[in-house]
KELUMVO-424479 format. One record per residue (C-alpha): residue in one letter; z, y, x negated. Coordinates in Angstrom, 1 decimal, decimal comma. Example, Ala and Ser with C-alpha at 12.3 -4.5 7.8 and 13.67 -1.06 7.14 Angstrom:
2
PT A 7,8 -4,5 -12,3 $
PT S 7,1 -1,1 -13,7 $
//
This chain:
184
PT X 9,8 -5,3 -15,9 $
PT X 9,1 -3,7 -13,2 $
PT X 9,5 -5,0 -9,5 $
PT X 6,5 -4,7 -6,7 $
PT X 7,5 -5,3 -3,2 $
PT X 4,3 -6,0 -0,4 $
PT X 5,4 -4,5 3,4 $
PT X 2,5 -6,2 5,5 $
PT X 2,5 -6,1 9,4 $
PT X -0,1 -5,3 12,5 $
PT X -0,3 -1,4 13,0 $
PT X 3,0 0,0 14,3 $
PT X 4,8 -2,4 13,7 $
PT X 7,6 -0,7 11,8 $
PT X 5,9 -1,3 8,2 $
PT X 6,1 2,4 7,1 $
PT X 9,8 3,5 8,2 $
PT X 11,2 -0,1 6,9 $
PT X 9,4 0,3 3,8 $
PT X 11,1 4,4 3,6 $
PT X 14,4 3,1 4,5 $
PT X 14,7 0,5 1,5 $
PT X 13,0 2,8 -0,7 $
PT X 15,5 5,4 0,2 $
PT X 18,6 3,4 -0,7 $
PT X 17,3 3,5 -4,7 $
PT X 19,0 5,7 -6,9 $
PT X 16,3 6,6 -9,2 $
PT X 15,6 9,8 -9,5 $
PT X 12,1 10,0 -8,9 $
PT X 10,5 9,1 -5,8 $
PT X 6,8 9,1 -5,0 $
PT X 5,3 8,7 -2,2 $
PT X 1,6 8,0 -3,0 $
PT X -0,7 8,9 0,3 $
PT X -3,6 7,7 0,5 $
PT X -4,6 8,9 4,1 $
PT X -7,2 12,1 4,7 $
PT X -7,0 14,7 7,2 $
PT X -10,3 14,3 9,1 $
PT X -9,5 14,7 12,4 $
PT X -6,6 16,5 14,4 $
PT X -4,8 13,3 15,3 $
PT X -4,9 12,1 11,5 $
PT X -3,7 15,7 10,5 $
PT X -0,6 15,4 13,1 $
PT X 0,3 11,5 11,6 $
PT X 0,4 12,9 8,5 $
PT X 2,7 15,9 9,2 $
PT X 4,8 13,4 11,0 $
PT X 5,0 11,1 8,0 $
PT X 6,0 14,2 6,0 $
PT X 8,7 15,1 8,1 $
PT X 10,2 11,5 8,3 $
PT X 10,0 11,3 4,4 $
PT X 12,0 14,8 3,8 $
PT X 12,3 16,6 0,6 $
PT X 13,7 14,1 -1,6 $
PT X 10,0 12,0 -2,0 $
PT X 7,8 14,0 -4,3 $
PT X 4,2 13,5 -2,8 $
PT X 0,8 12,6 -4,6 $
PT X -1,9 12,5 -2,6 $
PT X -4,3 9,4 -3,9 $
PT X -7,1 8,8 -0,9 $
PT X -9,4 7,2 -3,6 $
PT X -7,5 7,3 -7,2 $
PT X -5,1 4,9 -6,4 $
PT X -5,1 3,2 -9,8 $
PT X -4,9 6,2 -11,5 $
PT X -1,6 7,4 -8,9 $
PT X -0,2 3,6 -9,6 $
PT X -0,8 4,3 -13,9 $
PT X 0,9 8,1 -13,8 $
PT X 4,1 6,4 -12,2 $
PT X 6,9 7,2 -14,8 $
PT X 9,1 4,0 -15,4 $
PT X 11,9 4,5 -13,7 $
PT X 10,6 5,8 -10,5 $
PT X 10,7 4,5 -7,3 $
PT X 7,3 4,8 -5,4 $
PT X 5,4 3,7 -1,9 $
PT X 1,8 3,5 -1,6 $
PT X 0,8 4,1 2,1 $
PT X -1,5 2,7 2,7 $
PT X -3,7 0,3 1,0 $
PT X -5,3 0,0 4,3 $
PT X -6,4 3,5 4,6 $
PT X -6,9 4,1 0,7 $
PT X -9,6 1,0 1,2 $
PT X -11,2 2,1 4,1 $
PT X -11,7 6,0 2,3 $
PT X -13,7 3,4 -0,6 $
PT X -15,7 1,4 2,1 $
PT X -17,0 4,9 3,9 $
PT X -17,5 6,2 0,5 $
PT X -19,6 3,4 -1,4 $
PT X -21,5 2,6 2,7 $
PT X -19,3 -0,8 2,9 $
PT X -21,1 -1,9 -0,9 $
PT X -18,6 -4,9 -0,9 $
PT X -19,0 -5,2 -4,6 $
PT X -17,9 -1,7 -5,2 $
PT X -14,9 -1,9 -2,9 $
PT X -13,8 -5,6 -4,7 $
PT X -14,1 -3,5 -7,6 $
PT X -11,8 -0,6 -6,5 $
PT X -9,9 -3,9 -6,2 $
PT X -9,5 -5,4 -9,1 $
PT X -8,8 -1,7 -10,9 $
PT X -5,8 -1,4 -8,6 $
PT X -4,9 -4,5 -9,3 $
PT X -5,3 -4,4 -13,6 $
PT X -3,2 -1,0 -12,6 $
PT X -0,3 -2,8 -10,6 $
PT X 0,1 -5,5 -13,3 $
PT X 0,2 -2,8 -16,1 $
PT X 3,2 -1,0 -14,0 $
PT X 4,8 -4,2 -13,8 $
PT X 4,6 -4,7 -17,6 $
PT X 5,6 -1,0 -18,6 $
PT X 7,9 -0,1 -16,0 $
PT X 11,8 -0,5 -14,7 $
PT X 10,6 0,6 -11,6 $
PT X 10,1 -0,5 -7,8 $
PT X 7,1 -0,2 -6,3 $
PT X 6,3 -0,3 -2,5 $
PT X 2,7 -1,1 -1,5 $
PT X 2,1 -0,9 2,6 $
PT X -0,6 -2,7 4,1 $
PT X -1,8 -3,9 7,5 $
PT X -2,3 -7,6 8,3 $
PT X -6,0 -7,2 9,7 $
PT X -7,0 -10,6 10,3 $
PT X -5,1 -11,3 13,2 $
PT X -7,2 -9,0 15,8 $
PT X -10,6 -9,7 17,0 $
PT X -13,5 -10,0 15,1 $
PT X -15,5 -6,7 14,5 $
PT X -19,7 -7,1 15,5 $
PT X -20,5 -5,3 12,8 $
PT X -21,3 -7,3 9,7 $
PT X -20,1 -3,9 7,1 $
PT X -16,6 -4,0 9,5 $
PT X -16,3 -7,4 8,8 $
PT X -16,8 -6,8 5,3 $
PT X -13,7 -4,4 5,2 $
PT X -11,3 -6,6 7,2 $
PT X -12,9 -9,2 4,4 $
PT X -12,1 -7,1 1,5 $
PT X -8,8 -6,2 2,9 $
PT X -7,4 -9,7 3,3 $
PT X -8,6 -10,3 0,1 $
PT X -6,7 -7,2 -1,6 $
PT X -3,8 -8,5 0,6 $
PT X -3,4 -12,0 -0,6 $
PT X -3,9 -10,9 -4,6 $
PT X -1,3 -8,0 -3,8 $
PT X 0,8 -10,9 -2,7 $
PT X 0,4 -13,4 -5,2 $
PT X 1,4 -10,4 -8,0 $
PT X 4,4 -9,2 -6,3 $
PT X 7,9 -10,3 -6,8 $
PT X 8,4 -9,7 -2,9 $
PT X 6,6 -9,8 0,4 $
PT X 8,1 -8,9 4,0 $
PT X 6,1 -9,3 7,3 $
PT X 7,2 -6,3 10,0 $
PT X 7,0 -7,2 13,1 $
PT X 8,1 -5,0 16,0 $
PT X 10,0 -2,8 13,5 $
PT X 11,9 -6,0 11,8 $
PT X 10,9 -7,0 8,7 $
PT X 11,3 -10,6 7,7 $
PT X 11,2 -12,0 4,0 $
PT X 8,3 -14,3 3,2 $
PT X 8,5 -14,3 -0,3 $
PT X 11,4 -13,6 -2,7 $
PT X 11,7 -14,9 -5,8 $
PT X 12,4 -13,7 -9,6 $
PT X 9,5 -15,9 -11,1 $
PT X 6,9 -14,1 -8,8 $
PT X 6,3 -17,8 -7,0 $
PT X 7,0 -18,6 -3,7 $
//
């Protein structure tokens, strides 16, 4: 079986390098890091180059801004792999499909089918980063509100599949759920 570990947190809150550092200490022999942000913009393109630089050579990188499930289902099965970020990866879904809610709970539920079949197939560890969106303020616009929606949604199924959640907060991450059975 393989194992599926959730890293949530607000942004910066250490989510990323925590997640890194424990994924770092495996010795399997492949690691992935699956990407899921796009370049768009000059500040995106230098968080990016910074990410790569942090990761180093050892992390083989697939770049999945929309094919998540399809990045999750290539995974070999004993690999070690982060997705960063399910945050960003649903966001590039919501500007694609115009914020269709349907189409992004249905990005959803593929990733999720994908994450289960890993855990079935696999010996692996996988790392899925996301932000905790629902503790800012409330967006005025009703397709935002959708996405932080959609988000917490894919948040709290992530969490109720994996074997273990932490919560970062200023750079510490803190276990709120561990468990062999996948239960709390």
């Amino acid at each position: 079986m393989g194992n599926l570990t959730l890293v949530t947190g607000g942004v910066r809150s250490g989510k990323s390098s925590w997640t890194l550092k424990q994924a770092g200490l495996s010795s399997a022999a492949h690691k992935i890091f699956i990407a899921t942000a796009e370049p768009f913009d000059d500040e995106m393109r230098v968080r990016i180059s910074d990410h790569q630089t942090e990761r180093g050579a050892e992390w083989e990188t697939v770049e999945a801004p929309l094919e998540l499930p399809g990045a999750v289902r290539a995974l070999g099965k004993d690999s070690t792999a982060i997705i960063d970020c399910c945050t960003v990866w649903l966001g590039n879904i919501w500007h694609r499909t115009s914020g269709d809610e349907q189409k992004m709970m249905d990005a959803v539920d593929d990733l999720l089918t994908a994450l289960r079949e890993f855990k079935e197939r696999s010996g692996g560890t996988l790392y899925m980063v996301t932000n905790e969106v629902g503790w800012g303020i409330v967006p005025p616009e009703p397709d935002t509100r959708r996405y932080r929606d959609v988000i917490g949604k894919l948040n709290q199924l992530v969490a109720s599949e994996a074997d273990e959640v932490y919560m970062c907060v200023a750079g510490i991450a803190v276990s709120i759920k561990k468990s062999q059975s996948g239960s709390i």
